[in-house]
Every structure is written in structure tokens, then in C-alpha cells.
KEKE-3310 file (N, C-alpha, C; in steps of 0.2 Angstrom, whole numbers, plus 5000, padded with zeros to 4 digits):
npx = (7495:7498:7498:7502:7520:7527:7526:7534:7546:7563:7565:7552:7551:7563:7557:7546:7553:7554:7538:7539:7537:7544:7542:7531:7519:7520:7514:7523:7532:7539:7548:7555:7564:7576:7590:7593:7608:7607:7598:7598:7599:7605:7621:7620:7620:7632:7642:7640:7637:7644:7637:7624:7609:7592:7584:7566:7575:7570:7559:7559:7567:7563:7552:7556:7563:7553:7545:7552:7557:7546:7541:7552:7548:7535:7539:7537:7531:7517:7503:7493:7499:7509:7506:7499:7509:7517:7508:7508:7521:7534:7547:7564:7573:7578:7576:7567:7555:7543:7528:7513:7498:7484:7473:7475:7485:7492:7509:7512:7508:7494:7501:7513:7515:7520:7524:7533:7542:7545:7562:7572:7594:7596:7592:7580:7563:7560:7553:7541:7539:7557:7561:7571:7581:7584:7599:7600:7600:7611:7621:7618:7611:7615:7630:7631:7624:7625:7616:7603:7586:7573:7564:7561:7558:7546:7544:7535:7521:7516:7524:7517:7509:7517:7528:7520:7522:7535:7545:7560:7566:7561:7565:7578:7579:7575:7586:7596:7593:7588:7577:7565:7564:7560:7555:7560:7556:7555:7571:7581:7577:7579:7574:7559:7554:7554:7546:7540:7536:7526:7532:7537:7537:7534:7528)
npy = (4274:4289:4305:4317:4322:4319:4305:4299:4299:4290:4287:4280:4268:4261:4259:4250:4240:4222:4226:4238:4239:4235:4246:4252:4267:4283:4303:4313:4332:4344:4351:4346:4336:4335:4328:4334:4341:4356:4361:4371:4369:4356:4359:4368:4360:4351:4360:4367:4358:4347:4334:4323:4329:4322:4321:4331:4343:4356:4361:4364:4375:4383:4386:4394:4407:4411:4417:4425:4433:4441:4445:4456:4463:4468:4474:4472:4462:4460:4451:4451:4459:4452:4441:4446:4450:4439:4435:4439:4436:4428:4418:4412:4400:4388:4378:4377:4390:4394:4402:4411:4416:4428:4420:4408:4400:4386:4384:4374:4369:4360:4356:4353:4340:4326:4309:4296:4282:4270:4263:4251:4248:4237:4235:4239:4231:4215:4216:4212:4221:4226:4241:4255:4264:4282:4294:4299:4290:4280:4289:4298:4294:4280:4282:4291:4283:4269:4258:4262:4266:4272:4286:4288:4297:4296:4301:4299:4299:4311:4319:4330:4339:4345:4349:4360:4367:4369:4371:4371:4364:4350:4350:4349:4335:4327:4326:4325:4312:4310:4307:4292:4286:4276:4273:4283:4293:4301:4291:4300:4312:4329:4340:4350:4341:4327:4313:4300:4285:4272:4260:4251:4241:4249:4257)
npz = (4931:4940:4946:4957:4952:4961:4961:4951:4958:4963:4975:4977:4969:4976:4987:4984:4981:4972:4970:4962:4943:4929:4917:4921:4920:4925:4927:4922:4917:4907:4910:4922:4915:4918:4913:4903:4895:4895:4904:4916:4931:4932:4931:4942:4952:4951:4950:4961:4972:4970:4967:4957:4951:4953:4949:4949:4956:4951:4953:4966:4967:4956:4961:4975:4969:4961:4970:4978:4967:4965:4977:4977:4964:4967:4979:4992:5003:5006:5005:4996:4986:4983:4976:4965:4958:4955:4948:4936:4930:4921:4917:4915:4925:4932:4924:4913:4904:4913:4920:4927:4928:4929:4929:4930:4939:4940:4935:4925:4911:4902:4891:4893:4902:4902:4898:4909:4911:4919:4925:4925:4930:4926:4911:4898:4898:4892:4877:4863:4845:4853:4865:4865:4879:4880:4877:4889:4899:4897:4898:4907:4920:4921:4924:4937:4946:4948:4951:4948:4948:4940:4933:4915:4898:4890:4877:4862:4866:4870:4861:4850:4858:4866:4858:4855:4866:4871:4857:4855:4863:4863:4851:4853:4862:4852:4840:4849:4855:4868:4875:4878:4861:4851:4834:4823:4810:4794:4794:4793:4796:4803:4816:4816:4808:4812:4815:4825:4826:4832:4831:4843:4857:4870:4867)
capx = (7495:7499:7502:7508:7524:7531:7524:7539:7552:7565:7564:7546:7551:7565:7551:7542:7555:7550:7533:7539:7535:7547:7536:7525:7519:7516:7514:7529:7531:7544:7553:7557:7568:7586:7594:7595:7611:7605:7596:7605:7600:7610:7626:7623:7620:7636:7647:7642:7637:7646:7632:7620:7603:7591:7574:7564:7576:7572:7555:7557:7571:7560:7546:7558:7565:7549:7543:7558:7556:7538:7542:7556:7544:7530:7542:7535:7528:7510:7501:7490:7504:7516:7500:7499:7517:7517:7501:7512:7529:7535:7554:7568:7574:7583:7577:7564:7550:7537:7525:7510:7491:7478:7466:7480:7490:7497:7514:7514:7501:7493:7504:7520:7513:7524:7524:7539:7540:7551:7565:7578:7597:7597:7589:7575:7559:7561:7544:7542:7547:7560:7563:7577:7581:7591:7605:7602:7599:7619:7627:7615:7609:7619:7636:7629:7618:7624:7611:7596:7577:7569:7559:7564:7555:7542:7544:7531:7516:7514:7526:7516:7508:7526:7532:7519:7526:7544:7547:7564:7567:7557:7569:7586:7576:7574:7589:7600:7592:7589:7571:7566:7561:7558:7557:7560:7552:7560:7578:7586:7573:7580:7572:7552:7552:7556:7541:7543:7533:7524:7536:7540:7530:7532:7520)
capy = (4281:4293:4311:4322:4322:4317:4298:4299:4300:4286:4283:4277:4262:4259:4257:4246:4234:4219:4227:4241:4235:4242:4250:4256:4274:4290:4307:4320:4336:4344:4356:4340:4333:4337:4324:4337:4345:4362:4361:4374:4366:4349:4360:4372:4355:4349:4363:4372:4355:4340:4329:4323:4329:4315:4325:4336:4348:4362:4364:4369:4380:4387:4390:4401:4411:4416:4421:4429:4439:4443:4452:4461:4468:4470:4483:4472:4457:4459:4444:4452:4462:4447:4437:4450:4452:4432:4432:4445:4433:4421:4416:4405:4402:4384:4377:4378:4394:4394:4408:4410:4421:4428:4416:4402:4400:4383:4385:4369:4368:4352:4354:4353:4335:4321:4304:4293:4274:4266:4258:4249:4249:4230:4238:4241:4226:4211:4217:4210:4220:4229:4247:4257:4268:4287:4295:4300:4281:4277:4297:4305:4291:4275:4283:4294:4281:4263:4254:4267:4264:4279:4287:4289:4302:4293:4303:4298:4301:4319:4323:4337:4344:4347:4354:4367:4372:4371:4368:4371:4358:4344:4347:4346:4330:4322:4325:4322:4305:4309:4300:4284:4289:4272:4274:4288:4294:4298:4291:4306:4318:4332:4347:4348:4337:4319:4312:4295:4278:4265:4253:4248:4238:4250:4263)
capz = (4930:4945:4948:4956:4948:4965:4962:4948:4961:4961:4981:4978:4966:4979:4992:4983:4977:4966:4968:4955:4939:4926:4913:4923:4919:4927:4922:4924:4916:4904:4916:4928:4913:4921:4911:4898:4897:4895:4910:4923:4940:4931:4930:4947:4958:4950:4951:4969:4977:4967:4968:4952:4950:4953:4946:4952:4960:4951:4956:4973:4964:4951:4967:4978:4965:4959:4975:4980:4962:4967:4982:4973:4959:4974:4983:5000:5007:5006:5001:4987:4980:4979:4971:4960:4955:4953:4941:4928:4931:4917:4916:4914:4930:4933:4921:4906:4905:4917:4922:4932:4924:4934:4928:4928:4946:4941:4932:4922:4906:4899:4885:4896:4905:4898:4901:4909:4911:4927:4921:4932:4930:4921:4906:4898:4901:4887:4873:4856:4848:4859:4865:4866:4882:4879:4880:4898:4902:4899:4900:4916:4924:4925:4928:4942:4950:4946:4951:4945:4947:4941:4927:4909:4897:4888:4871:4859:4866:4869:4856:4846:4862:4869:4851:4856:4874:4871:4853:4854:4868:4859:4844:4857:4865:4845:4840:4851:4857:4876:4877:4872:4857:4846:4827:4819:4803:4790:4798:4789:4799:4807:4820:4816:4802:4816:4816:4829:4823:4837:4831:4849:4864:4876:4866)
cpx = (7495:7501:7498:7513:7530:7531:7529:7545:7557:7564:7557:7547:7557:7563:7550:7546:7551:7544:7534:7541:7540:7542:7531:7525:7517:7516:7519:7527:7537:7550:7555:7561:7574:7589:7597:7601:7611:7601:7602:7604:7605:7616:7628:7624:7628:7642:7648:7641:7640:7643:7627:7613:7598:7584:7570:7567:7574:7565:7554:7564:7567:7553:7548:7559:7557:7545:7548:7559:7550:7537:7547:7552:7539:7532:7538:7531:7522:7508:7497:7493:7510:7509:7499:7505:7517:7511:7505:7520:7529:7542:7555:7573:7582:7582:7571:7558:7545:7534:7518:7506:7488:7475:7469:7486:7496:7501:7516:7507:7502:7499:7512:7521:7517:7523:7531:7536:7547:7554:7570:7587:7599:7594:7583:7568:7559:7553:7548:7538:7549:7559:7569:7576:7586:7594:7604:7603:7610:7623:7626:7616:7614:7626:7637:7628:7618:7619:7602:7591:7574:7566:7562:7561:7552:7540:7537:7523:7512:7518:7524:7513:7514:7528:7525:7519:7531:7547:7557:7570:7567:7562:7577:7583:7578:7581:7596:7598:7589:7583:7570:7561:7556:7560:7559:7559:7553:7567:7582:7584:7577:7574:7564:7549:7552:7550:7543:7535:7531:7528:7537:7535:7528:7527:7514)
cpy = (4284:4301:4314:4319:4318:4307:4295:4298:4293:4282:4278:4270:4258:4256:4250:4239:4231:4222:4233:4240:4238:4244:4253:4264:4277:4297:4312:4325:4339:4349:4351:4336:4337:4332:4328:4342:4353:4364:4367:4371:4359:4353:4365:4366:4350:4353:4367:4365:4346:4334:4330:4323:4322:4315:4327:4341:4356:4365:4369:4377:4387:4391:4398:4406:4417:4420:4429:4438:4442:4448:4458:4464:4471:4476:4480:4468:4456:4454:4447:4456:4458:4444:4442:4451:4446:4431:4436:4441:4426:4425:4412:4405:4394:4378:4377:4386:4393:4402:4406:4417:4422:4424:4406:4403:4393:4386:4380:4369:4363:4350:4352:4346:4331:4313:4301:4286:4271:4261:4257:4249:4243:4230:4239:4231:4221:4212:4215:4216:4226:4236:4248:4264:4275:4287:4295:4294:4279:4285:4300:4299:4286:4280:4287:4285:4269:4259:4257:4263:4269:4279:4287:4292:4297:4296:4305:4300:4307:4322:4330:4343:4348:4351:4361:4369:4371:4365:4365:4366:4353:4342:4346:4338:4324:4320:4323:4315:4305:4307:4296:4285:4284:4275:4281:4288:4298:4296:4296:4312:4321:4339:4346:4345:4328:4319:4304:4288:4273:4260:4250:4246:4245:4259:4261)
cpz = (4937:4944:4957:4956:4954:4964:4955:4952:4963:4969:4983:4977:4971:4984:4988:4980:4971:4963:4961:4949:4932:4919:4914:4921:4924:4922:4926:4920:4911:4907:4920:4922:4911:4917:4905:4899:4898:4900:4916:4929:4937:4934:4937:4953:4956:4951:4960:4974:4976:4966:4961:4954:4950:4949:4953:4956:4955:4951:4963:4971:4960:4958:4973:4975:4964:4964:4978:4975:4964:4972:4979:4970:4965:4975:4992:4998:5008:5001:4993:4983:4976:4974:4963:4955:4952:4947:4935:4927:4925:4915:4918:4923:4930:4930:4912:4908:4909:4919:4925:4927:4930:4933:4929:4935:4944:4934:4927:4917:4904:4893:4885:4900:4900:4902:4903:4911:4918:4923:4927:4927:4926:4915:4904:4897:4892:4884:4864:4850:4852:4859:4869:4871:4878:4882:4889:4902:4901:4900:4907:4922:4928:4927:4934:4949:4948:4946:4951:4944:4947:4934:4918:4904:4891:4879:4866:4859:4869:4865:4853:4853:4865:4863:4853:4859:4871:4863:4851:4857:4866:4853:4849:4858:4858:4843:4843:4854:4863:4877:4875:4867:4851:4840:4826:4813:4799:4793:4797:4793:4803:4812:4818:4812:4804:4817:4820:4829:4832:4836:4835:4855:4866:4877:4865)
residu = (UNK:UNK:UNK:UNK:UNK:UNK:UNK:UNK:UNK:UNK:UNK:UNK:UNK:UNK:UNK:UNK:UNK:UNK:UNK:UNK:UNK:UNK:UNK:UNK:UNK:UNK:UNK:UNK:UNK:UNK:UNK:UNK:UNK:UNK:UNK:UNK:UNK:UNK:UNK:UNK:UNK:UNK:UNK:UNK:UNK:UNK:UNK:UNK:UNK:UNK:UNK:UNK:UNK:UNK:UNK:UNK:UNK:UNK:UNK:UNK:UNK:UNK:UNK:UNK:UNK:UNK:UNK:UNK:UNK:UNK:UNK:UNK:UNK:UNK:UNK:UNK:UNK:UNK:UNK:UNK:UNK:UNK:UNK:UNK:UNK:UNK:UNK:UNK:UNK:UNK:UNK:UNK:UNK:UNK:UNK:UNK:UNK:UNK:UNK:UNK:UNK:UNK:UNK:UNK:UNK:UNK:UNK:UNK:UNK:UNK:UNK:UNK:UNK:UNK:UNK:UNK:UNK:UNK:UNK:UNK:UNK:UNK:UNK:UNK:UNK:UNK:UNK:UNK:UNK:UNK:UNK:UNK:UNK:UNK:UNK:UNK:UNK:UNK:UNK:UNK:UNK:UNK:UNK:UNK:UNK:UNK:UNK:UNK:UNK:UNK:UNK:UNK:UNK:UNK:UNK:UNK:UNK:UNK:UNK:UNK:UNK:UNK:UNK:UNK:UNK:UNK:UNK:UNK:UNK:UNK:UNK:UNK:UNK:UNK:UNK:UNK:UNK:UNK:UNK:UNK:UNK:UNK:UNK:UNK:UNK:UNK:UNK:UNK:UNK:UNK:UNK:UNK:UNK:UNK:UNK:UNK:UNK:UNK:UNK:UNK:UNK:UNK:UNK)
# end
């Protein structure tokens, strides 16, 4: 287990060769899952700079912006009236809702914490029984990044906290397939009726 969310970043498991393990976890966040098409930094790092998101860019995206907006509502650069502009600020910037409280400075609540699992480009780690990687695993990742060693959105285990930060999200994520989701419960389930089974090791 590791955070901050930077000990997700694929250059790590790079570094460490053999040593990274694939299954291993950390904890990321739901705002750091760019694989999703709906994501705007996916589509502005594609179209202004032709290059594929790798994760994490839309933090330091999401950090200017709202400074930048902070002094604009401020009316001036003074530190406790940006602080102040910033504690009243929640939007959609570059990719999912964030905002900032007086009593609450960071931008990411427990209920937005997600798990991911390191996976490498030769699939997912032989378990009895097996798991299956998402869409983003064959649509984002490999055809960008042939030889991928990076995170994968670990579904399951924060499921309902996440249906109460961004429900709307949770249900693009279900139905369209994009994390490793394992069973699904009833197969038929659709939108907040998918409930998702241990059925698979790597839960």
C-alpha cells in the first residue's frame, strides 16, 4: 500500500523492474482515472499536444486553474483573499468536480480514494480463479504504450463509497467495462442496480 497517489505512477514500476510485483496495490483517487473517455485533459492532451495521457495530468491542471480562478474571483493576489476565494471554489475543471471548504483545504475526499493494482503489458498475473483487466487495458493503454506497466482502477473495493462522490461516474465505469470489475451481479444489471461479486483473486 502507498500513497501519495504519485507512488501510482508508471515510471516507479519502471524503476524497479522485476522488483514490481504485478498486483501490487496502491491508493489513487477518482479524478486520476484519465482512461475514461469523458475525461477532458484525455481529449485536450490529444488534440493541442498529440501525445496520450499517462495519469495524473490533470492534477497539476486541476491546481492552476483553480488558483488562477481564485485570484480572478479575489479581484488580487493577496494571499488571504485568494485562500479565501479557494475555500468558496468547487468545479469541473479538467476533469471530474473538485472543490476546496474552509474546514477542508484538501480537494480529494475519502470517498474519492480508489484502489489500483500494477499491471504489466503481458496481462494480468495468472490467479485461481482468474481476473479480467478493462476496457482502458486494451483501448487507452496498450495501443498508446505497447509495453505498459502502470496502474489499473481496482473497482470493487470502494465501489459504494465512490457511488456516493460521483455516482454518475461509477455508473459510466460499470457499464461500460473500464475497470477491472470481476462479476457482475445480476449479469443483466444495469446503472445503480450492478452490484460486483469477489468472484476473482485479485479481490
Amino acid at each position: 500500500m502507498g500513497w501519495p497517489g504519485g507512488t501510482g505512477e508508471k515510471k516507479w514500476a519502471e524503476l524497479a523492474g522485476d522488483a514490481a510485483k504485478t498486483g501490487s496495490l496502491t491508493t489513487w483517487h477518482m479524478g486520476g482515472l484519465i482512461g475514461l473517455p469523458t475525461f477532458p485533459i484525455r481529449t485536450w492532451m490529444q488534440d493541442y499536444l498529440g501525445i496520450p495521457a499517462t495519469g495524473g495530468e490533470e492534477s497539476p491542471a486541476n491546481g492552476l486553474w483553480a488558483l488562477v480562478e481564485a485570484v480572478r474571483r479575489a479581484g488580487t493576489t493577496d494571499r488571504e483573499a485568494v485562500v479565501t476565494a479557494l475555500e468558496g471554489l468547487t468545479t469541473t475543471f479538467a476533469g471530474l468536480e473538485y472543490g476546496f471548504e474552509p474546514d477542508r483545504h484538501l480537494a480529494i475526499t475519502e470517498d474519492q480514494l480508489v484502489l489500483i493494482t500494477l499491471e504489466r503489458h503481458t496481462g494480468p498475473a495468472e490467479t485461481d480463479p482468474p481476473y479480467q483487466l478493462g476496457r482502458e487495458w486494451e483501448e487507452v493503454w496498450l495501443p498508446a504504450f505497447p509495453d505498459y506497466v502502470g496502474p489499473t482502477h481496482l473497482v470493487r473495493p470502494t465501489l459504494e463509497a465512490n457511488r456516493r462522490a460521483f455516482p454518475d461516474t461509477v455508473t459510466e465505469i460499470l457499464e461500460g467495462g473500464w475497470g477491472t470489475l470481476c462479476t457482475v451481479d445480476p449479469p443483466d444489471a444495469t446503472g445503480e442496480d450492478i452490484e460486483l461479486t469477489s468472484d476473482c483473486k485479485v479481490h
